[in-house]
C-alpha positions as CSV (number, residue, x, y, z in Angstrom):
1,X,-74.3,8.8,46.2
2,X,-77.4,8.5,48.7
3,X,-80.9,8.5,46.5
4,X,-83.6,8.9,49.3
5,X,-87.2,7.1,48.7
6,X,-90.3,8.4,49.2
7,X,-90.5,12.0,51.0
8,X,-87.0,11.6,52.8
9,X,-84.0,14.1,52.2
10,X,-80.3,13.7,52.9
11,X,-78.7,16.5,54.1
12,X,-75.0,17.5,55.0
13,X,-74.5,20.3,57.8
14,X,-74.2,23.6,56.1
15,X,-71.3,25.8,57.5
16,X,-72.4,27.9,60.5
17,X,-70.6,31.1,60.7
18,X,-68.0,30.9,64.0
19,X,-67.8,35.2,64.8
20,X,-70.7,37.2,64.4
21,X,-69.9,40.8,62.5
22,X,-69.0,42.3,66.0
23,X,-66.2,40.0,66.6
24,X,-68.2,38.1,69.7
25,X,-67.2,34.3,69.2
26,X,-69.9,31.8,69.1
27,X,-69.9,28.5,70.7
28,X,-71.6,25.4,70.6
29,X,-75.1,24.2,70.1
30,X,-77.5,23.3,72.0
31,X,-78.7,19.6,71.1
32,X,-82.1,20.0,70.4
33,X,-81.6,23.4,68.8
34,X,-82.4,23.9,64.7
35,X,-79.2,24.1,62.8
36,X,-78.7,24.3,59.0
37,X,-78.0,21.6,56.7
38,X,-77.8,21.7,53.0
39,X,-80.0,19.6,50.8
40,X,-78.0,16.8,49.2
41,X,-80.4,14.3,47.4
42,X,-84.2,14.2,47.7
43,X,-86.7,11.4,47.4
44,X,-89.4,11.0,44.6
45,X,-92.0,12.4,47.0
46,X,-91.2,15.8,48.2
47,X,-92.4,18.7,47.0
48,X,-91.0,22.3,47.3
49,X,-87.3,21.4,47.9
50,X,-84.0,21.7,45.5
51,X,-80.6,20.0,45.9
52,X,-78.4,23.2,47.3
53,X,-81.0,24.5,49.1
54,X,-80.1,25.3,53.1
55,X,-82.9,24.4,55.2
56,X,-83.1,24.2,59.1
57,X,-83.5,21.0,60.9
58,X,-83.7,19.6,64.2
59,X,-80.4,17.4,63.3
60,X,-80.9,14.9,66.2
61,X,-84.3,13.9,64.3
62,X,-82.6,11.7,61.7
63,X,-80.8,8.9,60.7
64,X,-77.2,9.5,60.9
65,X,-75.0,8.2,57.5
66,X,-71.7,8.7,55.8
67,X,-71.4,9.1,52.3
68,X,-68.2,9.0,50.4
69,X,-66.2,10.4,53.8
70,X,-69.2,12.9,54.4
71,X,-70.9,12.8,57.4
72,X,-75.2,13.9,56.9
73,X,-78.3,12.4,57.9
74,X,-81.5,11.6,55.7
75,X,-84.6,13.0,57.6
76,X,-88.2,13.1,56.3
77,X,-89.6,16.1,54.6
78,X,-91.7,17.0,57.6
79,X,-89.0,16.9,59.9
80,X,-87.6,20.4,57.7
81,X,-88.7,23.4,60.0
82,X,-88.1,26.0,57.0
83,X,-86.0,26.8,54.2
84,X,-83.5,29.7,53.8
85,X,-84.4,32.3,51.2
């Protein structure tokens, strides 16, 4: 299990739907686009966030890791462009 320090979260990519509700198929991403990730483990420092909670990212911003066969990245706090209600 990752434990993040100060104001850094880890994050796994949350599942992106593949069909939106008219059938039309969606593709790829863009690389620089926000996609969702789920909040895994947070550091001691941030403020506002919950393990479970999807939040969107620019996923290219942080540090790329594997944890027990799962792929994520841990990313600072400020990095987070806003949290799914």
């Amino acid at each position: 299990m990752i434990n993040p320090t100060k104001n850094n979260v880890y994050l796994v990519q949350a599942e992106q739907k593949k069909t939106t509700e008219s059938g039309i198929i969606l593709t790829g991403n863009m690389d620089n686009s926000a996609i969702p990730g789920k909040v895994e483990a947070i550091g001691p420092d941030v403020v506002g966030l919950e393990v479970g909670q999807t939040v969107y990212v620019r996923w290219k911003t942080g540090l790329p890791v594997t944890d027990e066969g799962q792929m994520g990245v841990i990313i600072s706090d400020d990095e987070i462009l806003g949290v799914v209600a």
